[in-house]
C-alpha positions as CSV (number, residue, x, y, z in Angstrom):
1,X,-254.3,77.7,-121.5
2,X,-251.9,75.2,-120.6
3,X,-251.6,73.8,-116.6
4,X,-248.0,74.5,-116.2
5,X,-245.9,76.6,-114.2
6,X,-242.2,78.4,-115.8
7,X,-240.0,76.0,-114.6
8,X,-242.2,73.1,-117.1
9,X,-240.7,74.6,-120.0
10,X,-238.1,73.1,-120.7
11,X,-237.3,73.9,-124.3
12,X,-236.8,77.6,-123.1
13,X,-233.9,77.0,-120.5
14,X,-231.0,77.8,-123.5
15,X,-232.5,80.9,-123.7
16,X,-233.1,82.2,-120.2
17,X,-230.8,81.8,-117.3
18,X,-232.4,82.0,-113.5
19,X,-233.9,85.0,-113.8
20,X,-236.1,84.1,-111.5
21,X,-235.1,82.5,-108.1
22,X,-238.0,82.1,-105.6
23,X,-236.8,79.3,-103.5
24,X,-239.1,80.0,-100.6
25,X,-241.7,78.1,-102.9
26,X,-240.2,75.5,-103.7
27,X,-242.5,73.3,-101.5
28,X,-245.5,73.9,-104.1
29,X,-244.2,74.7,-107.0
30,X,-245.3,78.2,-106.9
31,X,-241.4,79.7,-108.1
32,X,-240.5,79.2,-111.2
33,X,-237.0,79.6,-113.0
34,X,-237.7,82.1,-115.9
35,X,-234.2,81.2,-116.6
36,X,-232.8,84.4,-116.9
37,X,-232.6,87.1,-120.1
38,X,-229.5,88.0,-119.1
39,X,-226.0,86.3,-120.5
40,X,-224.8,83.7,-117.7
41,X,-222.1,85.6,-117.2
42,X,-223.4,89.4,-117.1
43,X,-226.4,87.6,-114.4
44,X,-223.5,86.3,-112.4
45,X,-222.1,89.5,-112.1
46,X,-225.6,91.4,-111.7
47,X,-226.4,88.9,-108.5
48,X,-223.3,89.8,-106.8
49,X,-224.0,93.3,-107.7
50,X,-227.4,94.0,-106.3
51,X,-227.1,91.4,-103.6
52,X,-225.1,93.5,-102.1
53,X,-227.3,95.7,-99.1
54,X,-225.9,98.6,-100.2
55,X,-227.8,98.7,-103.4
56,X,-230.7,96.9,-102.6
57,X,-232.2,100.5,-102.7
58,X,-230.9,101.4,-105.7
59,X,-233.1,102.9,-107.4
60,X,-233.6,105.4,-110.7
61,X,-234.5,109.0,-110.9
62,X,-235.6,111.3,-114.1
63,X,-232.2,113.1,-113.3
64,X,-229.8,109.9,-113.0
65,X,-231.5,109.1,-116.2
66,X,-231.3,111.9,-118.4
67,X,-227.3,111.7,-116.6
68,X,-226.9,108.6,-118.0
69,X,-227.5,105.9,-115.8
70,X,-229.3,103.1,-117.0
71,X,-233.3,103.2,-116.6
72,X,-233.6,99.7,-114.3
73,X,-229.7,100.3,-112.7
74,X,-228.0,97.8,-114.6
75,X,-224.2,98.8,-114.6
76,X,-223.6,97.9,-118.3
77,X,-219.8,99.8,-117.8
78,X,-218.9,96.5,-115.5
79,X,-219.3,93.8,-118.1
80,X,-218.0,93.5,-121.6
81,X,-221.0,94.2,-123.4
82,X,-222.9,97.2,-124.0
83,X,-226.6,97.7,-123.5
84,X,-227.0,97.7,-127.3
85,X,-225.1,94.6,-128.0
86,X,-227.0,92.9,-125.6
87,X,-230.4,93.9,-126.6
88,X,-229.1,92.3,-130.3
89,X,-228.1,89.2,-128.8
90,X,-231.8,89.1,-126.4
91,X,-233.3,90.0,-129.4
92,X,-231.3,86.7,-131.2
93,X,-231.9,84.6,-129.0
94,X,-235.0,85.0,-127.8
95,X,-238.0,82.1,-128.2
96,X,-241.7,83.3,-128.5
97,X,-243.9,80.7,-127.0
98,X,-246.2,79.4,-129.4
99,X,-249.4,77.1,-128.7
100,X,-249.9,76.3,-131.8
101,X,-247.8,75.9,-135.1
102,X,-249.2,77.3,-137.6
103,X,-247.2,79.2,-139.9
104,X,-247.0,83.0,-139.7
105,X,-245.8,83.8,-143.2
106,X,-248.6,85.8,-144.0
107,X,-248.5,88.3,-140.8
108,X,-245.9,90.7,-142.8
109,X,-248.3,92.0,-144.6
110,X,-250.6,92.8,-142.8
111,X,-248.4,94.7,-140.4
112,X,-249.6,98.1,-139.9
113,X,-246.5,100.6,-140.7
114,X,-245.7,102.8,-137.4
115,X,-243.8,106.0,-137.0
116,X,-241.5,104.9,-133.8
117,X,-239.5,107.2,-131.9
118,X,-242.7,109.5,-130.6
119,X,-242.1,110.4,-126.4
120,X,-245.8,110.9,-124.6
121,X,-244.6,109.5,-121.2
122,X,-241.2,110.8,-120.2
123,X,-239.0,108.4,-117.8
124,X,-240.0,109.1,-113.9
125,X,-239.0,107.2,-111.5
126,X,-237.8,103.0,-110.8
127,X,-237.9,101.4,-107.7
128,X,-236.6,98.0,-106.3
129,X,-238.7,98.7,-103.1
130,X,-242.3,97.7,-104.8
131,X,-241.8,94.2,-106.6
132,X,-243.8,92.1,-108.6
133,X,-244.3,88.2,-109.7
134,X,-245.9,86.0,-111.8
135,X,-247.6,82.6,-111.5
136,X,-248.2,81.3,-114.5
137,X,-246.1,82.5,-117.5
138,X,-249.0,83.3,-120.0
139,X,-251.0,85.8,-117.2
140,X,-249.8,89.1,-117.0
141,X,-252.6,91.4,-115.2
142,X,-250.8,91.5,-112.2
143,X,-250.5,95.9,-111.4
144,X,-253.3,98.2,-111.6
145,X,-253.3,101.8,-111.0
146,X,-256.5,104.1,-109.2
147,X,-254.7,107.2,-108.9
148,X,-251.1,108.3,-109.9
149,X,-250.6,108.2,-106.2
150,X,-251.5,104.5,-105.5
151,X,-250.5,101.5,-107.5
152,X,-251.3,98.0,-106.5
153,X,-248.8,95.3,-107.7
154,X,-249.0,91.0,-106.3
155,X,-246.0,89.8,-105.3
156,X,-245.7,86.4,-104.4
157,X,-248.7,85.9,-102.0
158,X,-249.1,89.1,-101.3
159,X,-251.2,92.1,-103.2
160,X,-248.9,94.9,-102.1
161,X,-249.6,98.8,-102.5
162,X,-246.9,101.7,-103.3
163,X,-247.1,105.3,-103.0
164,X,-245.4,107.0,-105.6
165,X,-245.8,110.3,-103.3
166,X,-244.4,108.6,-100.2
167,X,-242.2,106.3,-101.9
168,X,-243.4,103.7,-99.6
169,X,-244.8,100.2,-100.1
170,X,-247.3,97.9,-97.6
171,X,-249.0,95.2,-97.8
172,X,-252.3,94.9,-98.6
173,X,-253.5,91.4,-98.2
174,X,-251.6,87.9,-97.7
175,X,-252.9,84.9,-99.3
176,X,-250.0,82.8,-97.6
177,X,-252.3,81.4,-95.1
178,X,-256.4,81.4,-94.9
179,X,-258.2,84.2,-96.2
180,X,-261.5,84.3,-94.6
181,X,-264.3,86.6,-95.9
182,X,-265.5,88.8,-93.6
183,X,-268.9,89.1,-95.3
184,X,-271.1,85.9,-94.8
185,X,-272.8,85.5,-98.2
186,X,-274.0,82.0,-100.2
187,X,-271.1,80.5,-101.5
188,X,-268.3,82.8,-99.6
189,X,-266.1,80.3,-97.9
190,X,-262.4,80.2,-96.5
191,X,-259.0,79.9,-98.9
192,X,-256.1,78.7,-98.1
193,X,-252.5,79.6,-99.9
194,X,-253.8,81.4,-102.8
195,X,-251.7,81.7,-105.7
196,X,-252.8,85.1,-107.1
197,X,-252.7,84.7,-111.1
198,X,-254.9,87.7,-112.1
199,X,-256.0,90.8,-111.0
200,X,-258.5,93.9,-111.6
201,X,-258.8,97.2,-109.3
202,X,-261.8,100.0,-110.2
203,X,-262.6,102.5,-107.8
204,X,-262.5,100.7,-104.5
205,X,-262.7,97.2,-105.3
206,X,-260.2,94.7,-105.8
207,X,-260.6,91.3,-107.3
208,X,-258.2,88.6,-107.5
209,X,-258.3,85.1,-109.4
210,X,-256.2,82.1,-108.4
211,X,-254.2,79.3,-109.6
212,X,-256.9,76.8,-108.5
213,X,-259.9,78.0,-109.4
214,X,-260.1,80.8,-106.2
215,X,-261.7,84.4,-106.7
216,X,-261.1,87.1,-103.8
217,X,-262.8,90.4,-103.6
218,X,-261.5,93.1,-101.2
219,X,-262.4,96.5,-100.6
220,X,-259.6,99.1,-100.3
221,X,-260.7,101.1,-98.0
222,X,-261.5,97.9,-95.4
223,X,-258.9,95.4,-94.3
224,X,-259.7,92.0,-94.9
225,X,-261.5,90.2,-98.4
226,X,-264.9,90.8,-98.2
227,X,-265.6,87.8,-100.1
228,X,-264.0,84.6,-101.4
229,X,-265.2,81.1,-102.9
230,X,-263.9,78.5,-105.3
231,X,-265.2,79.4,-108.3
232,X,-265.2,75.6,-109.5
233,X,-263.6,72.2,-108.4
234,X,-262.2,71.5,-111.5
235,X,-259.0,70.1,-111.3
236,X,-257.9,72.7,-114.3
237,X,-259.9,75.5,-113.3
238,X,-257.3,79.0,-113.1
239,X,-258.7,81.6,-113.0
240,X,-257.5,83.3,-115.6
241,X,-259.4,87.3,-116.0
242,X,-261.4,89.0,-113.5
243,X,-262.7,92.2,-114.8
244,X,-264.8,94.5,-112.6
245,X,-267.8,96.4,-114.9
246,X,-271.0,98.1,-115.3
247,X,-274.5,96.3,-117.2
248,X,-276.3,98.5,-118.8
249,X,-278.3,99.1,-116.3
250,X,-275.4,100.7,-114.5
251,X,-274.9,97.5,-111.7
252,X,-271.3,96.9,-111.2
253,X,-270.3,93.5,-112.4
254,X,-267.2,91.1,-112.0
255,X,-266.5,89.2,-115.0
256,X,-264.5,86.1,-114.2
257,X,-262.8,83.9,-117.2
258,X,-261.6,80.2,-116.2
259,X,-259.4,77.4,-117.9
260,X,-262.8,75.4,-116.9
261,X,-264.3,77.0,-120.2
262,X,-266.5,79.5,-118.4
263,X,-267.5,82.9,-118.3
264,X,-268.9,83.9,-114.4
265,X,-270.6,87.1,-114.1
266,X,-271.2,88.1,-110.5
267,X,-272.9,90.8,-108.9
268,X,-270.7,92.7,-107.2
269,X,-272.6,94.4,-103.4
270,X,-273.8,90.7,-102.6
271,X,-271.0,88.8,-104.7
272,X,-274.2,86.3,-105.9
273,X,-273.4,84.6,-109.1
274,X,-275.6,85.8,-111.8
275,X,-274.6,83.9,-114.9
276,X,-272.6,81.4,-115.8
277,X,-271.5,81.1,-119.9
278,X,-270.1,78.1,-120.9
279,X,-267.6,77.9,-124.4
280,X,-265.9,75.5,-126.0
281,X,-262.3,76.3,-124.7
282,X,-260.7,77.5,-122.3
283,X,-261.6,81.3,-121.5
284,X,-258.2,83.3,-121.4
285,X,-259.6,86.8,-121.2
286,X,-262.8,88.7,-121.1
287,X,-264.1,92.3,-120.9
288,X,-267.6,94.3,-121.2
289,X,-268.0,97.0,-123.4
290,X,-267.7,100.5,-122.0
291,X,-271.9,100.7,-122.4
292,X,-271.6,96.8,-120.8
293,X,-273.6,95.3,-123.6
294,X,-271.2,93.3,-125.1
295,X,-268.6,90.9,-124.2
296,X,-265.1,90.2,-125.6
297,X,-264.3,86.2,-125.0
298,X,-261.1,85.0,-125.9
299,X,-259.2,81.8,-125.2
300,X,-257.5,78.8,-126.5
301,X,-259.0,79.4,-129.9
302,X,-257.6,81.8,-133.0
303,X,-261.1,83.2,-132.8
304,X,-262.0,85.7,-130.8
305,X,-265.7,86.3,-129.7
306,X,-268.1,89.5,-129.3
307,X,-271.2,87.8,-127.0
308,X,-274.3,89.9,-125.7
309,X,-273.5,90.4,-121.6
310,X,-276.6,89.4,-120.5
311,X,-277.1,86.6,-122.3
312,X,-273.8,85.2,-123.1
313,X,-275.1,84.3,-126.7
314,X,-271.5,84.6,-129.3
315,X,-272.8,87.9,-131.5
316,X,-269.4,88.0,-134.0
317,X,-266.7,85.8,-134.1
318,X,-263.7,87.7,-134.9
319,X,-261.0,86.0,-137.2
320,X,-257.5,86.8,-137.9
321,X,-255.1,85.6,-135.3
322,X,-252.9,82.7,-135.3
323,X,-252.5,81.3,-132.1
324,X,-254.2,81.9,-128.8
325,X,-255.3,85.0,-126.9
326,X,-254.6,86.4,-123.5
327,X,-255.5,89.8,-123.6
328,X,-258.1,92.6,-124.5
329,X,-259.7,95.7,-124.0
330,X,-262.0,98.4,-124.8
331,X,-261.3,102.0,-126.4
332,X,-263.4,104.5,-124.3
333,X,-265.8,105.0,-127.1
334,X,-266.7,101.8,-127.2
335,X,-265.9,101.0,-131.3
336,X,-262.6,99.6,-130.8
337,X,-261.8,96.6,-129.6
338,X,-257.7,95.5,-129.3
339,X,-256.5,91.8,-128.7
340,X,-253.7,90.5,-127.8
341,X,-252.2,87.0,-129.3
342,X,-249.6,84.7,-128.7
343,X,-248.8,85.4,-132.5
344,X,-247.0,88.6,-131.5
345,X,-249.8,90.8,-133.0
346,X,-252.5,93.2,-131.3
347,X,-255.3,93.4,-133.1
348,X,-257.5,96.2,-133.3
349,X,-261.2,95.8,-134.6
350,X,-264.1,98.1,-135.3
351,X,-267.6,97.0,-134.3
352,X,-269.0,98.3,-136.6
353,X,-267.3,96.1,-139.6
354,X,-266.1,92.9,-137.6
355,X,-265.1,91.3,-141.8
356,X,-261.6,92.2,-140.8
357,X,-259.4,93.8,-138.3
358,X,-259.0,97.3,-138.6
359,X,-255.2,97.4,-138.1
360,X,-252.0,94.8,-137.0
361,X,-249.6,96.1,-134.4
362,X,-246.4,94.0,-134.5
363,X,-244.2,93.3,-131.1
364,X,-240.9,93.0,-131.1
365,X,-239.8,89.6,-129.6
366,X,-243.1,87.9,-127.9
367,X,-246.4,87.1,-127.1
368,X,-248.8,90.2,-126.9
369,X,-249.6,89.8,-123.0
370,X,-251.3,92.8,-121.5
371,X,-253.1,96.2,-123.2
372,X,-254.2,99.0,-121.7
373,X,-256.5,102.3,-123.2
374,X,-255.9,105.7,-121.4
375,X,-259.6,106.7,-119.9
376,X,-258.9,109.5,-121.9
377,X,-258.7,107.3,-125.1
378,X,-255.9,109.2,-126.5
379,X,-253.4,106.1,-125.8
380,X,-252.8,102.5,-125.8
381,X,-250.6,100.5,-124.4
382,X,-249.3,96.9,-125.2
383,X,-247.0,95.3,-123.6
384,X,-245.2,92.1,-124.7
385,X,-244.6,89.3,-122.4
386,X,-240.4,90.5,-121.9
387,X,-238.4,93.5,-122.7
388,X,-241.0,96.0,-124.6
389,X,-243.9,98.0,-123.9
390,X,-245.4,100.1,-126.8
391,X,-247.5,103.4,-126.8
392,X,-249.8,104.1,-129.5
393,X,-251.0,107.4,-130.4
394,X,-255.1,106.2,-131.0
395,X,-255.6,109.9,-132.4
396,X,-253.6,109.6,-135.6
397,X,-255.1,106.1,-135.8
398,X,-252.3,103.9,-133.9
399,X,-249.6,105.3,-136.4
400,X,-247.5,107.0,-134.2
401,X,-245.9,105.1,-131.1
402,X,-243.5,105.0,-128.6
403,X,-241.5,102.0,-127.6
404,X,-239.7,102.1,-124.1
405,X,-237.9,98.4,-123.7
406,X,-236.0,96.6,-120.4
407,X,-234.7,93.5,-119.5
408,X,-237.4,91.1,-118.1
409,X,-240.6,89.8,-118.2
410,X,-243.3,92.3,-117.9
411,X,-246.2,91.7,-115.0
412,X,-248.6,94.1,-116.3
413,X,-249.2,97.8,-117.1
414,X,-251.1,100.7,-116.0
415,X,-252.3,103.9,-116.8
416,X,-253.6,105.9,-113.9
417,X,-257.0,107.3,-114.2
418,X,-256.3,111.0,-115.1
419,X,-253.9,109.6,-117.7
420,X,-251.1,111.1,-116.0
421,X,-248.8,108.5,-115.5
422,X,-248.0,105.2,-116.7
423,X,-246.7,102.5,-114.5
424,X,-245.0,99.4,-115.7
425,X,-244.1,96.0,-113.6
426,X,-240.8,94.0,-114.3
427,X,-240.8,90.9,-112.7
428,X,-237.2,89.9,-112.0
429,X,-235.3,88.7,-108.6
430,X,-231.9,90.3,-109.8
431,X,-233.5,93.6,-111.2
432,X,-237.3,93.7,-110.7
433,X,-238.9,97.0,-110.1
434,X,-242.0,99.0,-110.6
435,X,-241.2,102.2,-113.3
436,X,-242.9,105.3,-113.5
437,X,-243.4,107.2,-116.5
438,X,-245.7,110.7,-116.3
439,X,-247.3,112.5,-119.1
440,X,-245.6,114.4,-121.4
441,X,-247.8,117.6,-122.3
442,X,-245.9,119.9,-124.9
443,X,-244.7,116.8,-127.5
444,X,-244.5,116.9,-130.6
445,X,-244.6,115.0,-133.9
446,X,-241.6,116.4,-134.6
447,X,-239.6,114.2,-131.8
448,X,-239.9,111.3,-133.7
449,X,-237.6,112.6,-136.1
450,X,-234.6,113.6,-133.3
């Protein structure tokens, strides 16, 4: 993955417009300007809007919703466009960013058709009180959900935790200043100002990978990080996935991916480094298998590689996309595997015949950033890197789906564990929010049609 920050690409400032506006970090680079979504002229109006204390609370219900009012607040009656003609002129103007040029003519065609239009997850809740950011512009696993009652969302330094129930949020651990570990292991040591990049919560661990190379682990349930180190001194080491797993033998495993072209794999009671896989470029995103024999590798490559966990040894090399990957995951059975490409695409691949990919979900506008299976199995969800996230219907074989879009990039998505809800982060100093949306029991096929 590239070494820069937001505010480095400069080819996409006609597009976007200071979207993003955090000048407390302006002494290290950490803000970035996004260069906003929004029209110059509707985002002047929108700052003076919500800068105003009496709506920094302004959030969202299912009733002001289903009432009318817009799903992230935006007061489209105030401006002379409507939300519609706006989304035409986003959808216009917007630039995908693309490592590598190679043409993506073909693509069309091997687009799977989808049925759009279907409602699983019905429209909950949106709240300005929990808030999420993003470091670097191609990592997007920043919110993770262990229960439909406790969400856990970075924003800026801080890993922060809301309460749909209480409709609180607190913070969970700062990074601002040292982190010290308060486990004393081999190769634990003290950070300093971590820029938190990438995140994974199971149960009640919590790992965190930073800008520089850093890896935290923190147990909910205790305050403090139980453990840090630098996972390398490279000078271009991010630390770009952290996955938390079980080996076959049914250890639990963090799986950490760098920009340093390595795969870590560390025990995760003592935090000991167990292996270390080396690759030819720059690891973007990993994952083990549900069984935790194999593991999904992809980076700055158009290939994307199945290697055995405990070995690291490349067992299929998966070929199909066009530029370079940043996200994956695992159905619950444990066939299907789904990537997610810089080509727009999400590919979906059976393990059992790796020739081709088994199917080709299109995005909208960008750069397929985050996906997500229900434990269940019964959904997936794929969210671009601005404006769209999509929900597949994996029982009718990813033909059915429901598209929910906003305005702004998206910091990651969440399913919680009983499948209930579905949480989604919007990154945004004018309008970013955490939305809820909950399950939707009695739907039917039949909605997509009305």
């Amino acid at each position: 993955m590239a070494l820069v920050y937001l505010n480095e690409l400069e080819y996409l400032e006609d597009d976007f417009n200071g979207m993003f506006d955090f000048d407390e970090f302006e002494d290290d680079n950490f803000g970035f300007d996004m260069n906003g979504h929004l029209h110059e002229d509707i985002h002047a109006e929108l700052l003076d809007y919500f800068d105003n204390p009496e709506r920094q609370q302004n959030d969202t219900s299912a009733t002001e919703y289903r009432n009318g009012k817009d799903i992230q607040g935006i007061p489209w009656e105030r401006f002379n466009y409507s939300r519609d003609d706006f989304r035409t002129m986003r959808l216009n103007r917007y630039q995908n960013f693309e490592s590598l040029s190679i043409p993506r003519d073909g693509l069309e065609k091997e687009w799977k058709k989808i049925e759009k239009g279907s409602m699983f997850y019905d429209f909950q809740f949106n709240t300005r009180v929990a808030k999420t950011s993003i470091v670097h512009f191609q990592l997007r696993n920043l919110l993770w959900a262990t229960s439909k009652h406790d969400v856990y969302m970075v924003h800026n330094y801080s890993i922060m935790h809301w309460s749909p129930l209480l409709q609180g949020c607190d913070e969970l651990l700062n990074a601002s200043g040292p982190v010290v570990p308060t486990q004393k292991s081999y190769g634990s040591s003290t950070l300093n100002r971590v820029q938190i990049c990438t995140m994974a919560v199971k149960d009640d661990l919590l790992v965190a990978g930073g800008f520089r190379g850093e890896l935290i682990c923190k147990y909910l349930n205790q305050p403090g990080a139980i453990f840090c180190t630098k996972l390398s001194e490279d000078d271009n080491a991010i630390t770009n996935s952290v996955d938390i797993a079980q080996s076959p033998s049914g250890a639990v495993r963090v799986i950490c991916g760098n920009n340093d072209c390595f795969v870590r794999v560390l025990d995760a009671e003592k935090f000991s480094l167990l292996n270390r896989f080396p690759f030819s470029w720059s690891v973007n995103s990993t994952s083990f298998s549900p069984d935790g024999k194999l593991l999904a590798v992809l980076g700055d490559s158009t290939d994307c590689l199945i290697a055995d966990s405990q070995s690291g040894k490349v067992v299929s090399t998966l070929k199909g996309h066009l530029d370079y990957s940043f996200s994956c995951a695992w159905h619950p059975a444990g066939h299907i595997l789904a990537t997610g490409n810089q080509d727009t695409t999400c590919r979906l691949w059976d393990t059992r015949y790796l020739s081709e990919s088994l199917a080709v979900l299109k995005g909208n506008m960008g750069a397929i950033r985050c996906i997500k299976f229900s434990s269940d199995g019964n959904f997936m969800a794929m969210a671009e890197a601005a404006d769209y996230v999509h929900v597949y219907d994996a029982k009718v074989g990813y033909s059915a789906a429901q598209e929910t879009d906003f305005f702004g990039e998206i910091s990651g998505i969440s399913f919680s564990p009983d499948c209930e809800s579905l949480f989604v982060g919007i990154a945004d100093r004018t309008y970013g929010s955490l939305v809820e949306f909950n399950r939707r029991h009695q739907y039917s096929y039949l909605d997509s049609y009305f």
